[in-house]
GUMI-459381 format. One record per residue (C-alpha): residue number from 1; residue in three letters; x, y, z. Coordinates in nm, 3 decimals, decimal comma. Layout:
! residues N
> NUM/ALA/X/Y/Z $
...
This chain:
! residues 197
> 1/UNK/0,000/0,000/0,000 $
> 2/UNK/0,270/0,232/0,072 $
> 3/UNK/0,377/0,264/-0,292 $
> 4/UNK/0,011/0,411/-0,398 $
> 5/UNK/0,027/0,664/-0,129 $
> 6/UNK/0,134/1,028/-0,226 $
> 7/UNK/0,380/1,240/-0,034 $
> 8/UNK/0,212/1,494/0,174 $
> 9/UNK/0,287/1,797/0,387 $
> 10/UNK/0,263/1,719/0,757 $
> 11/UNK/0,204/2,054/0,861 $
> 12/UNK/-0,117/2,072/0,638 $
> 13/UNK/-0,230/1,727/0,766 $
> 14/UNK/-0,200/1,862/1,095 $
> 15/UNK/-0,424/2,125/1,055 $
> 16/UNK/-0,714/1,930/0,878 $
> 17/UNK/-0,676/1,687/1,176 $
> 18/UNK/-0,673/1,989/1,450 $
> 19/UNK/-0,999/2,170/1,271 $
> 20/UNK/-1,206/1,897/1,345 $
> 21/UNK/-1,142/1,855/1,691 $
> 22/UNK/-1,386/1,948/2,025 $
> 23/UNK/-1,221/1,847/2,357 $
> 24/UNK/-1,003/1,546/2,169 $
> 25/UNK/-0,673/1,476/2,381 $
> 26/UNK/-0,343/1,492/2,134 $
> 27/UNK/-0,020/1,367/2,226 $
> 28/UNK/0,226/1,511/1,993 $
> 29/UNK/0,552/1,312/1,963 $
> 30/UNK/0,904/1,500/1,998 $
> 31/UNK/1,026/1,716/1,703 $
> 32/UNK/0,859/1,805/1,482 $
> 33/UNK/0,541/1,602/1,520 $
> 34/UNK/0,468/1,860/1,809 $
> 35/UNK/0,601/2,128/1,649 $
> 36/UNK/0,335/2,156/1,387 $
> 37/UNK/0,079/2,060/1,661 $
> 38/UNK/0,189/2,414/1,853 $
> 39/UNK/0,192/2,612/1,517 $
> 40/UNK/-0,159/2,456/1,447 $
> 41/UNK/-0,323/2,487/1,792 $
> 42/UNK/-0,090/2,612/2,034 $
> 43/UNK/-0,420/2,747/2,234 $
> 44/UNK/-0,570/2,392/2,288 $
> 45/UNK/-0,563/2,290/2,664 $
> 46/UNK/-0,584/1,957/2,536 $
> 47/UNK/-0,271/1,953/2,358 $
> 48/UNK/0,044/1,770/2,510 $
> 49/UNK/0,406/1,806/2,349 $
> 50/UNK/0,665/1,522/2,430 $
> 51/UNK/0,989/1,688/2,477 $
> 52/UNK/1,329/1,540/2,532 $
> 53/UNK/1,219/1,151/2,460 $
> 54/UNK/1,176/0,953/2,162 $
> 55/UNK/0,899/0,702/2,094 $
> 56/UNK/0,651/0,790/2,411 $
> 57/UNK/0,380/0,974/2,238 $
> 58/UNK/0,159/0,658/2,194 $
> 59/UNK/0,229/0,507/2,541 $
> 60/UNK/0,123/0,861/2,673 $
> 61/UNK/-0,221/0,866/2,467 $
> 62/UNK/-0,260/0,541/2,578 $
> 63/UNK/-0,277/0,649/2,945 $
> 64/UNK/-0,454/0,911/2,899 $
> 65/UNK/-0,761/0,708/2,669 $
> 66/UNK/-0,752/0,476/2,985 $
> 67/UNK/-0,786/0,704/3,187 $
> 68/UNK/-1,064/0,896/3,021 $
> 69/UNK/-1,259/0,638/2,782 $
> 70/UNK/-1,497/0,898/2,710 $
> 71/UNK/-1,259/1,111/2,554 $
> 72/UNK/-1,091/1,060/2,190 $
> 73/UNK/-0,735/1,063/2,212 $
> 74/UNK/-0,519/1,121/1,918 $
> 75/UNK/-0,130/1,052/1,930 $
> 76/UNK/0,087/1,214/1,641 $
> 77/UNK/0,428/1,023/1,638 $
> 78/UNK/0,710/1,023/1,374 $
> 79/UNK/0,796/0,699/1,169 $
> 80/UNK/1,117/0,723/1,347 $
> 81/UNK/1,000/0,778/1,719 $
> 82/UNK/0,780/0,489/1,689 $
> 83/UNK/1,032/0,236/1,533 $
> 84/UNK/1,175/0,295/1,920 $
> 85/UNK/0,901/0,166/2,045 $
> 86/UNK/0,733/-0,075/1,848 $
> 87/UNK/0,606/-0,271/2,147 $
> 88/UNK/0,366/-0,002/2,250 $
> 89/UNK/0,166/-0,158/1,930 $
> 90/UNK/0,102/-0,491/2,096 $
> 91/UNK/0,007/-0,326/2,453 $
> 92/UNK/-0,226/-0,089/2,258 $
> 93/UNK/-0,357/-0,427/2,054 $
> 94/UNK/-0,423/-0,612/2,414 $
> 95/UNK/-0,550/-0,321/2,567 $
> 96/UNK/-0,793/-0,252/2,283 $
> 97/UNK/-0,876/0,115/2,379 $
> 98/UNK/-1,192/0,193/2,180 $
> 99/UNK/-1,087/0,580/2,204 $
> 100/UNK/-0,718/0,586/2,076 $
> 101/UNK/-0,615/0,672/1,696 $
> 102/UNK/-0,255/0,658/1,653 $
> 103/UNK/-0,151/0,910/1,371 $
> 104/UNK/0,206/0,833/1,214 $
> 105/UNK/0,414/1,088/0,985 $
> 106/UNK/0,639/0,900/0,770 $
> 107/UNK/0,869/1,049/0,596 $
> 108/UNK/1,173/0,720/0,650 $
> 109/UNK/1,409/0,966/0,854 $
> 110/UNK/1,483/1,031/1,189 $
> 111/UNK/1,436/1,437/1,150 $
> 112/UNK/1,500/1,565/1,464 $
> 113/UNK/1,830/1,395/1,496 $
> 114/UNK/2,015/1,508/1,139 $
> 115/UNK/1,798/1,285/0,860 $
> 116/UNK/1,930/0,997/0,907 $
> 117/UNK/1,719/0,691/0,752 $
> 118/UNK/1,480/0,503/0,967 $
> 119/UNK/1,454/0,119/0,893 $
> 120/UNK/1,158/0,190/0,738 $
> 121/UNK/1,324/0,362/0,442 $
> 122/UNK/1,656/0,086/0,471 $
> 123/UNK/1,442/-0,192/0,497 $
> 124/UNK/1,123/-0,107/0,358 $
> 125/UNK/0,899/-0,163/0,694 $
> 126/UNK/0,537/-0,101/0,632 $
> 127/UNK/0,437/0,090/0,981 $
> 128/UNK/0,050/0,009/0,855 $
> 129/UNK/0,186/-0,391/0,819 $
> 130/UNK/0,382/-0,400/1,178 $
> 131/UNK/-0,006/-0,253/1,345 $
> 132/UNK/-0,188/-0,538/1,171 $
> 133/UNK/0,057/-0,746/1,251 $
> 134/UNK/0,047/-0,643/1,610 $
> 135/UNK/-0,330/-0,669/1,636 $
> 136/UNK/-0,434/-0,299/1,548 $
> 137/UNK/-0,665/-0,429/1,284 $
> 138/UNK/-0,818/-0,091/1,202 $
> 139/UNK/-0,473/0,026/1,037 $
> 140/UNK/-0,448/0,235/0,718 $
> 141/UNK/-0,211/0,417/0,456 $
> 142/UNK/-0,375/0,731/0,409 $
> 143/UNK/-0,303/0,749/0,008 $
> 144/UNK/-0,393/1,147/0,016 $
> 145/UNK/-0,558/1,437/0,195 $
> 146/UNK/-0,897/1,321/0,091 $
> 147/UNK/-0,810/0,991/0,236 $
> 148/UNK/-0,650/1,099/0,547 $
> 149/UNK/-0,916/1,340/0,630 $
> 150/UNK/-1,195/1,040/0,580 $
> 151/UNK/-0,974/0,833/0,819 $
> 152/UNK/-0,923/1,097/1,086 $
> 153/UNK/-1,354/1,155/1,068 $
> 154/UNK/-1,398/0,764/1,104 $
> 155/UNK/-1,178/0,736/1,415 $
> 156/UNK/-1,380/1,007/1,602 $
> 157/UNK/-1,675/0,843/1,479 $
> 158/UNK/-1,644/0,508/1,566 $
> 159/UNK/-1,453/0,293/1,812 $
> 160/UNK/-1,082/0,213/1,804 $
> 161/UNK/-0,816/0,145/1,811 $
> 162/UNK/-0,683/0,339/1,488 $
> 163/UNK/-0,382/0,355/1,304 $
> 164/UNK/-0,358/0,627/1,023 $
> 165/UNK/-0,051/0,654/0,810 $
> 166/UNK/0,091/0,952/0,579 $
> 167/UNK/0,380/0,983/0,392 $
> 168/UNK/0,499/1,323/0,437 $
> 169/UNK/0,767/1,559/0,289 $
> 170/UNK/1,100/1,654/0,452 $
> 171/UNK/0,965/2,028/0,538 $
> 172/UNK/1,074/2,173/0,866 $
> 173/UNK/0,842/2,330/1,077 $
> 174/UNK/0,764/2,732/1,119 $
> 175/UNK/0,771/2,697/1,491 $
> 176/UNK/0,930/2,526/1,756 $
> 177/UNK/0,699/2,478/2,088 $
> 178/UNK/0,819/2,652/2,415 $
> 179/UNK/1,049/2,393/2,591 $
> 180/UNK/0,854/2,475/2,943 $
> 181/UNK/0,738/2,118/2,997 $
> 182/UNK/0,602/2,250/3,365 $
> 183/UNK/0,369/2,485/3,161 $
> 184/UNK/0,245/2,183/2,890 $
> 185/UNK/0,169/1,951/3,192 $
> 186/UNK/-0,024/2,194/3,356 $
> 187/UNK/-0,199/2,310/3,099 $
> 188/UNK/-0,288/1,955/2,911 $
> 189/UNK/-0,420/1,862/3,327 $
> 190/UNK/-0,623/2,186/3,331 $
> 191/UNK/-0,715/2,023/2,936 $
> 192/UNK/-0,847/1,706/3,065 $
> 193/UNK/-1,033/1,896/3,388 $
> 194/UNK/-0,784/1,681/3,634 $
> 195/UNK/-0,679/2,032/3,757 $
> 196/UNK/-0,837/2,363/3,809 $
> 197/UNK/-0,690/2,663/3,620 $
C-alpha cells in the first residue's frame, strides 16, 4: 500500500486533523510532530508536546484514553520515534482502547536527529503492516488528503483502536513549541479537567 500513497505535507495534515477537533486529547511526539501541533493549535488545553524523549507519544495517549474512555485521544508520532518503540503496538492491541487513533508521519528519517534513515526507508517496513501485525486491525495508509481526512472523521466516529498513516515531505516546521514542559503539563491537566486553572 505504501507505494500508492502520495507524499504529503505534515504541517497541512495537521491542521485538517486539529480543525475537526472538540475536547479530543493529542499527544504530539518529539520534534517536529509537536512542532506543527503548537503552530496549528498552540491554544488547545488539550494539547500535550513530548519533549526530550523519543517514541513515548503513543504510550502517553494510551494512558490518557484509559484514563478517560470517554474522551478521543489522538497521538501524532514520527515513523522514526515509533520504530523505538514498536512494542507499544502490541500493549495498545491487548488493551484494545476503543478511544485511541494513533496518527504516524512517515517520511523514513529520523528528523529531529540530522535525517538519518529510519529502517523503514533501509528496509522497507510497512508501519501500517507491523499494526496489523500487532493486532491494530483498524490500520491504514492514508493514500492522500482526501483519504486521510476520511480516516481521521472515522476514528472520532467510531470505536478504536486506529492507526492512520501519511507519507509526508522533509519540510521543517515554522515553529518550535516553548520547551517549558512544567507549563504543557499543567496546561494539558487543566485540558483534561484533572486540575483547576
Amino acid at each position: 500500500m505504501l507505494r500508492n500513497t502520495r507524499v504529503m505535507n505534515r504541517f497541512d495534515l495537521t491542521r485538517r486533523l486539529v480543525a475537526k477537533l472538540k475536547d479530543e486529547a493529542v499527544v504530539g511526539g518529539i520534534g517536529f510532530s509537536n512542532f506543527d501541533l503548537w503552530a496549528s493549535s498552540a491554544g488547545r488545553a488539550e494539547n500535550f508536546y513530548m519533549l526530550g524523549s523519543m517514541g513515548l507519544a503513543v504510550p502517553i495517549a494510551l494512558g490518557v484514553a484509559i484514563a478517560q474512555p470517554r474522551r478521543k485521544v489522538f497521538a501524532l508520532e514520527g515513523d522514526g520515534s515509533l520504530l523505538m518503540q514498536l512494542g507499544c503496538l502490541a500493549t495498545v492491541a491487548a488493551r484494545a482502547p476503543r478511544n485511541l487513533a494513533i496518527v504516524v508521519w512517515d517520511n523514513g528519517v529520523y528528523a529531529i536527529t540530522g535525517g538519518q534513515a529510519t529502517p523503514a526507508a533501509q528496509a522497507g517496513t510497512d508501519i501500517v503492516a507491523v499494526a496489523r501485525g500487532a493486532g491494530i486491525a483498524q490500520s491504514a495508509w492514508a493514500s492522500d488528503e482526501a483519504e486521510f481526512e476520511a480516516l481521521a472523521e472515522q476514528a472520532l466516529a467510531g470505536d478504536g483502536p486506529w492507526l492512520i498513516a501519511a507519507r509526508i515531505d522533509a519540510e521543517r516546521p515554522a515553529k518550535q513549541t516553548p520547551r517549558d514542559p512544567v507549563l504543557h503539563r499543567q496546561r494539558f491537566m487543566q485540558g483534561m479537567g484533572v486540575r483547576e486553572g
